[in-house]
C-alpha positions as CSV (number, residue, x, y, z in Angstrom):
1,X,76.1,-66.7,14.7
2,X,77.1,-70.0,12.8
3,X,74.0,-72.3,11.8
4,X,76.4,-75.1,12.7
5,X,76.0,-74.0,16.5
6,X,72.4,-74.1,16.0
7,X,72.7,-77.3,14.8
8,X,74.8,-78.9,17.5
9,X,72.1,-77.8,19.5
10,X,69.4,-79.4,17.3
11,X,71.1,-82.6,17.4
12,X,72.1,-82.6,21.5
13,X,68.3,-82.1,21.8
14,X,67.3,-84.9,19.7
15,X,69.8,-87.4,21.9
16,X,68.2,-86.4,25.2
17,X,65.0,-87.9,26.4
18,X,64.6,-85.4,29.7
19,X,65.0,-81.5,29.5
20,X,64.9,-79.1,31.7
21,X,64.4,-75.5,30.4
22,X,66.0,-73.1,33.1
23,X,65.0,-69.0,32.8
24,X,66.5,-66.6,35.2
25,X,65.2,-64.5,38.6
26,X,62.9,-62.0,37.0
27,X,62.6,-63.0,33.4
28,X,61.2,-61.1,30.7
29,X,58.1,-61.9,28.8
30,X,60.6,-62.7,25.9
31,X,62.2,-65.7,27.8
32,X,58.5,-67.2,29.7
33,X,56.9,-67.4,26.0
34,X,60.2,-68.7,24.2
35,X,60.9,-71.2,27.1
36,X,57.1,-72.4,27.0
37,X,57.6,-72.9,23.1
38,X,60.3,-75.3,23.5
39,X,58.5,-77.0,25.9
40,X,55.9,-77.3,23.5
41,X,58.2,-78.3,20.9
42,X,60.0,-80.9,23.1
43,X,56.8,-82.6,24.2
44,X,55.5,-82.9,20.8
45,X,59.1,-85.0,20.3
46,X,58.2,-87.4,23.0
47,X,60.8,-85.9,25.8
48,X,59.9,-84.9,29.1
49,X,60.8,-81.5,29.8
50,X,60.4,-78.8,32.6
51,X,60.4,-75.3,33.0
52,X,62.1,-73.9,36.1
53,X,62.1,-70.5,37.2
54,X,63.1,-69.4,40.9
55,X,60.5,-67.8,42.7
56,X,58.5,-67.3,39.2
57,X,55.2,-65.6,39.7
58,X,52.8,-65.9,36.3
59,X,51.6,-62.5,35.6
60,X,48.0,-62.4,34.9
61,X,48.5,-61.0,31.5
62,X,50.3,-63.8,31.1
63,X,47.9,-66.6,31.5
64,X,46.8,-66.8,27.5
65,X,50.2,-68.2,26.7
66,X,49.9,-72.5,26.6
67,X,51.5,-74.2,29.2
68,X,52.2,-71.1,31.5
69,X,50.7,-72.0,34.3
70,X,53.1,-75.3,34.6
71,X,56.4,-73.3,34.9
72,X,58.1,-74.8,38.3
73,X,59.6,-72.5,41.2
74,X,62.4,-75.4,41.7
75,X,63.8,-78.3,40.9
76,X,62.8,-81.0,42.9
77,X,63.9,-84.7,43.3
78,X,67.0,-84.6,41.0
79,X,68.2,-88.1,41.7
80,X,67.1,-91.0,43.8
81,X,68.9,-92.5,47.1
82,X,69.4,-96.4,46.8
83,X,69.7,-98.7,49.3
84,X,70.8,-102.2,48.2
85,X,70.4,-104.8,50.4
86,X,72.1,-108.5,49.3
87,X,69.6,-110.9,49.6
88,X,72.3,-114.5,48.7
89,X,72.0,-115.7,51.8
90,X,68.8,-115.1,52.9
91,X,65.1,-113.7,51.3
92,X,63.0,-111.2,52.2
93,X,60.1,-112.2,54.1
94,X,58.2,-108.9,54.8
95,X,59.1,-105.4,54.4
96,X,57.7,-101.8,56.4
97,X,58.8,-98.5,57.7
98,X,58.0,-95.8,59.3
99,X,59.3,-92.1,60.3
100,X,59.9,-90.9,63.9
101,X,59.0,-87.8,65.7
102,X,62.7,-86.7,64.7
103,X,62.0,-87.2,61.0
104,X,63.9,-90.4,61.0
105,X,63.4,-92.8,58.4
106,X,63.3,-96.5,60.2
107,X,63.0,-99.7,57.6
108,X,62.3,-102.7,59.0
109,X,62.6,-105.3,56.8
110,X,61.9,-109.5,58.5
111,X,64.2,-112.4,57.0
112,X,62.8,-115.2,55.7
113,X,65.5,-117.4,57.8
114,X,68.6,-116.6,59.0
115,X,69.3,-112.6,59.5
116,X,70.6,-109.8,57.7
117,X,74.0,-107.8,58.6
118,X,75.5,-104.9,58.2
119,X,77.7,-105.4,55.2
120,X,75.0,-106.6,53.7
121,X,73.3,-103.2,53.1
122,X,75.0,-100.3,50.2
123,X,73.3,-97.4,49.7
124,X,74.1,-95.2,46.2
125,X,72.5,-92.3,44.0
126,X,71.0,-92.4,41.0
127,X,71.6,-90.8,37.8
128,X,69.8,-87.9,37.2
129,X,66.7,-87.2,36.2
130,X,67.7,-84.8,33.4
131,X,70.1,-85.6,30.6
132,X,70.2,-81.8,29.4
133,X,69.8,-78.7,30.9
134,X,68.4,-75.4,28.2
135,X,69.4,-72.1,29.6
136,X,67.3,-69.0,28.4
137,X,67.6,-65.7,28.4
138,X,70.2,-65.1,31.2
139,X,73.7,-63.7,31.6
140,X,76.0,-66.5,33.2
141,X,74.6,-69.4,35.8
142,X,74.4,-66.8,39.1
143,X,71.6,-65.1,37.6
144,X,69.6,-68.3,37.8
145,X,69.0,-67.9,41.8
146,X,68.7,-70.7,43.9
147,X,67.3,-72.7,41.3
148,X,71.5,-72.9,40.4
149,X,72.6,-72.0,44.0
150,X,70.8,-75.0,45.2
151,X,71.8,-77.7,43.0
152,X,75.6,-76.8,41.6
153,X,76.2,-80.6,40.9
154,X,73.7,-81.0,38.5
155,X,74.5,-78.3,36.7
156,X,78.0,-79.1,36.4
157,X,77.4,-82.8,35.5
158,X,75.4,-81.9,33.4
159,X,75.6,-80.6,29.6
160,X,74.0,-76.7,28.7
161,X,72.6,-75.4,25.5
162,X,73.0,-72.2,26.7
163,X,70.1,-69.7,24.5
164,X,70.5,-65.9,24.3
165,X,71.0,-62.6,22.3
166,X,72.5,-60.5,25.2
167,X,76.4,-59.3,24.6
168,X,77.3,-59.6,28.0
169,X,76.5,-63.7,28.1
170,X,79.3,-65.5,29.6
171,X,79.0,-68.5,27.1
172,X,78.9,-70.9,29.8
173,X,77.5,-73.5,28.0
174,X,79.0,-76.6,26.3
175,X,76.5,-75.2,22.9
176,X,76.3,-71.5,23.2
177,X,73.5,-70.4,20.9
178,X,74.2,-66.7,21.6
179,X,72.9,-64.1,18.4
180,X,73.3,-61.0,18.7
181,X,71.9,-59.4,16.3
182,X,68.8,-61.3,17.3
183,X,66.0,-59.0,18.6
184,X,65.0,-62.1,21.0
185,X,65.4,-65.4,22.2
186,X,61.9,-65.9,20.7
187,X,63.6,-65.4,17.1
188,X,66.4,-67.5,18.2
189,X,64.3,-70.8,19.3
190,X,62.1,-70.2,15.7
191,X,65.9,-70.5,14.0
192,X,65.7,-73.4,16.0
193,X,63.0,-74.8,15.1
194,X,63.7,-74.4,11.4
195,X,66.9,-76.7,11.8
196,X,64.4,-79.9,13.6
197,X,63.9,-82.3,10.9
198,X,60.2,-82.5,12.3
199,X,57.6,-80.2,11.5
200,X,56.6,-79.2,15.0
201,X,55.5,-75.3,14.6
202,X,51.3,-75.0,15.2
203,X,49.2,-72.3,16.3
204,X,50.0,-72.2,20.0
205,X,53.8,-72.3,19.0
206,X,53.7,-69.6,16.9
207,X,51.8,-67.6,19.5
208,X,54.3,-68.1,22.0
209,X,57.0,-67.1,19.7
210,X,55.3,-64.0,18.1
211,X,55.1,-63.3,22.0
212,X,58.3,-62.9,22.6
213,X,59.3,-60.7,20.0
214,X,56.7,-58.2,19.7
215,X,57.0,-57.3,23.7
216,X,61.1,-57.3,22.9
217,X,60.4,-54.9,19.9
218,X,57.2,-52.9,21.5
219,X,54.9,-54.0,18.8
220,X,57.3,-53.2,16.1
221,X,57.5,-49.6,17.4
222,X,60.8,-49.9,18.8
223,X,63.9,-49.0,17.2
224,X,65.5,-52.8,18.0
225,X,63.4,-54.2,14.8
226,X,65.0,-56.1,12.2
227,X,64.4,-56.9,9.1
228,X,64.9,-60.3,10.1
229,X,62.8,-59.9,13.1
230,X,59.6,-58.9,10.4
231,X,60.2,-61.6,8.4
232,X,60.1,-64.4,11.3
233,X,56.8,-62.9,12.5
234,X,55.2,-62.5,9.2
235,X,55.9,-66.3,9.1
236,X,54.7,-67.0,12.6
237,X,51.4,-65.3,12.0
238,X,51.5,-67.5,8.5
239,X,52.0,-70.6,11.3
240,X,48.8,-69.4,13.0
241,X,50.0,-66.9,15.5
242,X,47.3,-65.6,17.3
243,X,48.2,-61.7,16.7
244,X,45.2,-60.0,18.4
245,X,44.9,-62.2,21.3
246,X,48.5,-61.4,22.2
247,X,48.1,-57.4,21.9
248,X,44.6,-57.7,23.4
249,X,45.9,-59.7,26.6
250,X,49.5,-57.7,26.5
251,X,48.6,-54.3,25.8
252,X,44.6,-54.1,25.6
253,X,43.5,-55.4,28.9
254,X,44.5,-53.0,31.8
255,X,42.8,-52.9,35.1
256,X,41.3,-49.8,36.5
257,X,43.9,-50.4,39.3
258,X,46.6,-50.5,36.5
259,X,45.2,-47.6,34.5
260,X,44.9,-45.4,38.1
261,X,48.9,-46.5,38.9
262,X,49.7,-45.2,35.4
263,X,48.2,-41.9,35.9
264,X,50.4,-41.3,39.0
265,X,53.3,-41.7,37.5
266,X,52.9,-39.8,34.8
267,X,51.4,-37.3,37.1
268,X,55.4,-36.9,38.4
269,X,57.1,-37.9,35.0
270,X,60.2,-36.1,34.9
271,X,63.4,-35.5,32.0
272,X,66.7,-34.5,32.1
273,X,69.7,-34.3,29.6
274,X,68.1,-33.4,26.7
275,X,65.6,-35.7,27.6
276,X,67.9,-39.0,27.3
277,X,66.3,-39.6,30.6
278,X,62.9,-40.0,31.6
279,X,61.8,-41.0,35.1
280,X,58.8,-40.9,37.6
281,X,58.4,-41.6,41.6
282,X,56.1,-43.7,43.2
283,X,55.6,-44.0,47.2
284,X,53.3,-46.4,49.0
285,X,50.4,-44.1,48.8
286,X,50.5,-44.6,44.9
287,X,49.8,-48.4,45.0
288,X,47.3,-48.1,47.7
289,X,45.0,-45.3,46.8
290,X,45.5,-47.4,42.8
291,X,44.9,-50.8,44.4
292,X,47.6,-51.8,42.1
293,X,50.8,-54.4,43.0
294,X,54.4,-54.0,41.9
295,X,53.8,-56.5,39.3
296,X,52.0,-54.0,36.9
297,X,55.0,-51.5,36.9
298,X,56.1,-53.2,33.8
299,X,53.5,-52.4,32.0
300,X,53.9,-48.7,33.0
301,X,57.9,-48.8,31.9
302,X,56.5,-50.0,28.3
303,X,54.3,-47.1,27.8
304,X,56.6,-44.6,28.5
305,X,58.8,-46.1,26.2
306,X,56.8,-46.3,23.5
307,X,55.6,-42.6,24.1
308,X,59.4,-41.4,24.8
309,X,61.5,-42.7,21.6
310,X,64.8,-41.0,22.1
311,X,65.4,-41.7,26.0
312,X,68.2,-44.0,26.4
313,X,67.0,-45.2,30.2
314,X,63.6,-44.8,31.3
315,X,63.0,-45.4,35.1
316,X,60.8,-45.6,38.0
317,X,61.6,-46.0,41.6
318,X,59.0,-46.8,44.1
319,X,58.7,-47.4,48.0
320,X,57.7,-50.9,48.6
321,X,57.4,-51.4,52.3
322,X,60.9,-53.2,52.5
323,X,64.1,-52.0,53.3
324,X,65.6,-49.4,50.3
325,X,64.1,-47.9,47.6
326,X,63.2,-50.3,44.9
327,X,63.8,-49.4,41.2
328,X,62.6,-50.7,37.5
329,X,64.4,-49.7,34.5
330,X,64.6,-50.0,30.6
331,X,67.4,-49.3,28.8
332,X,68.5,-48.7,24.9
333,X,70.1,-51.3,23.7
334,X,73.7,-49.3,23.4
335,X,73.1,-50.2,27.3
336,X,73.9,-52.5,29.9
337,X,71.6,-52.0,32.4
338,X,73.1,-54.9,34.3
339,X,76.2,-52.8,34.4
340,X,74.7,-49.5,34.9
341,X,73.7,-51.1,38.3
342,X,76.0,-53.6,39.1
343,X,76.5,-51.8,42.5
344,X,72.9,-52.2,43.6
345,X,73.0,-56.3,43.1
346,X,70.4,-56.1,40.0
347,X,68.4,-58.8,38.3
348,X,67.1,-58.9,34.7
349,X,68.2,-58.8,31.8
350,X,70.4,-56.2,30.1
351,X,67.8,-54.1,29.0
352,X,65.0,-54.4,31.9
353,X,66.8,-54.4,35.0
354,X,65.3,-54.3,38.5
355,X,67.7,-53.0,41.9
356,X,67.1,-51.9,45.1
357,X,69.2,-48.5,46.8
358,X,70.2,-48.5,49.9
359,X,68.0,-45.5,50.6
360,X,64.8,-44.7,52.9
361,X,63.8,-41.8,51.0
362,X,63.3,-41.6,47.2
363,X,64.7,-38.0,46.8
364,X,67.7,-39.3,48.1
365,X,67.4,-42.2,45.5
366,X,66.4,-40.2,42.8
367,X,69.5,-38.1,43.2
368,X,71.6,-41.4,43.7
369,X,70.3,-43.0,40.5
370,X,70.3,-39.8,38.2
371,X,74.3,-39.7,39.3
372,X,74.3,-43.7,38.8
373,X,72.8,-43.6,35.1
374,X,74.6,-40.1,33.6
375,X,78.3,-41.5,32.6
376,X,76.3,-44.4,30.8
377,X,74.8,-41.6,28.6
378,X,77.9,-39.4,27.8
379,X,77.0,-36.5,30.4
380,X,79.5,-35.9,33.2
């Protein structure tokens, strides 16, 4: 990637005075602690900034990171509806309203002489709120949710910096900061940060950062680490990274619930192909006999991972009371899992996807997956 596309970015940010940092359905722990260090970067500036995230639910391992608890589900109040009422020919006197039973705005407002008429009265929007919107950490604009869906206008009157190190991004932002050989978007805002003429990196933004990449690169253990990706955290930790609090909040503090969930799927762990795959079942049993919630099944997908160093997809499907069988996997990086899936409508990223298959029974899922995953791996 060209530092001159870093740049642009640099400088679009410094023109706008109101950001708002956009991550997509589902993100990974990558793209909540990268987004939250530009929001602590951008509020150090001055600006007022946002993080929005549709239907975003702060994982409780996740409450150590600054500012996390302020991510927004939605974006709300975009512009402002004026009414403009010509006063020439005659003043206000008083001024009231009220709303009716059929949520009807009535304004009443009393001359001071004379009377008011219709063409007196415009009504017009404002600009909006934001001058710049900072995508992280997803695909194209669909994978934002509603959060896009919702509010199309803005986005296309608006200008993108569009952050990520995924090879299927669409580039659909006027400044497309897209690295590839970046192990995360964490590594990518630091490169960033680097190119601001202010010195803006402290102890709670290099803990975010260091965040991001070592749950990208499963504390270093994964085979996704770089070089590069070394040298940026030796220098966050330098910046005052907090390195233990992360792996001691990340990795160190399970729950018995989680700990219980855990055992039952490895209790059912299963391979296949030369072990390039590596799966386990869960039914509704699991989590209740565990007292554990879908939430903690990512922490179950990174400790097979780490324990299983050649698979190329590591999976687990699990009944969750809703219609079809629901499904988490992780995927090498020679993988799309976005692709892999595309069928079953997935959310994600490219290499931790979630899907749902049409199925009622997991054998039937299983079966369905394993047949879904095998051409991705080389095995007819």
């Amino acid at each position: 990637m060209e530092h001159s596309t870093i740049q642009q970015a640099v400088d679009l940010i410094g023109k706008s005075g109101n950001v708002v940092i956009v991550l997509p359905r589902d993100p990974s722990t990558d793209a909540i602690a990268s987004s939250l260090a530009l929001f602590l970067v951008l509020e150090k500036e001055g600006k007022k900034v946002k993080v929005v995230c549709n239907e975003f639910n702060l994982p409780p391992s996740h409450q150590f990171l600054p500012k996390s608890k302020e991510i927004l589900t939605d974006l709300t109040a975009l512009r402002k509806f004026i009414i403009t009422l010509d006063c020439t020919r005659t003043k206000v006197q008083e001024l009231s309203y009220d709303i009716s039973a059929k949520d009807q705005l009535n304004i009443f407002i009393t001359p001071k002489d004379g009377f008011f008429e219709p063409r007196d009265v415009t009504t017009s929007a404002s600009s909006y709120e934001y001058d710049l919107i900072v995508v992280i950490d997803a695909p194209d604009l669909e994978s934002l949710g509603k959060v896009y869906d919702n509010n199309t206008e803005f986005f296309y009157h608006t200008p993108i910096i569009n952050i990520d190190h995924n090879p299927a991004n669409e580039y659909f932002g006027q400044i497309n900061v897209v690295d590839l050989v970046a192990t995360s978007t964490s590594e990518i805002i630091f490169e960033m940060l680097r190119s601001m003429k202010s010195n803006s990196l402290d102890e709670y933004i290099a803990t975010s950062l260091l965040t991001g990449i070592i749950t990208k690169t499963k504390s270093f253990q994964s085979a996704s680490v770089t070089p590069r990706s070394l040298a940026v955290s030796s220098l966050l930790v330098e910046s005052g990274a907090r390195r233990d609090d992360i792996i001691k909040h990340l990795y160190r503090t399970k729950s018995i619930n989680t700990l219980k969930l855990w055992g039952r799927a490895l209790a059912r762990l299963k391979t296949g192909h030369n072990d390039r795959i590596v799966w386990s079942l869960l039914n509704r049993q699991d989590f209740t006999k565990s007292g554990a919630s879908e939430s903690e099944l990512e922490g179950v997908i990174d400790e097979l991972i780490v324990n299983t160093p050649h698979a190329e997809a590591v999976l687990i499907l699990y009944e969750s009371g809703e219609k079809g069988i629901k499904g988490v996997a992780s995927t090498a990086p020679s993988i799309d899992g976005l692709a892999v899936f595309k069928q079953f409508q997935p959310t994600g990223t490219r290499d931790f996807t979630r899907f749902v298959l049409p199925y009622a029974d997991l054998l039937q899922a299983e079966q369905a997956m394993i047949d879904t995953v095998k051409p991705y791996i080389g095995v007819k």
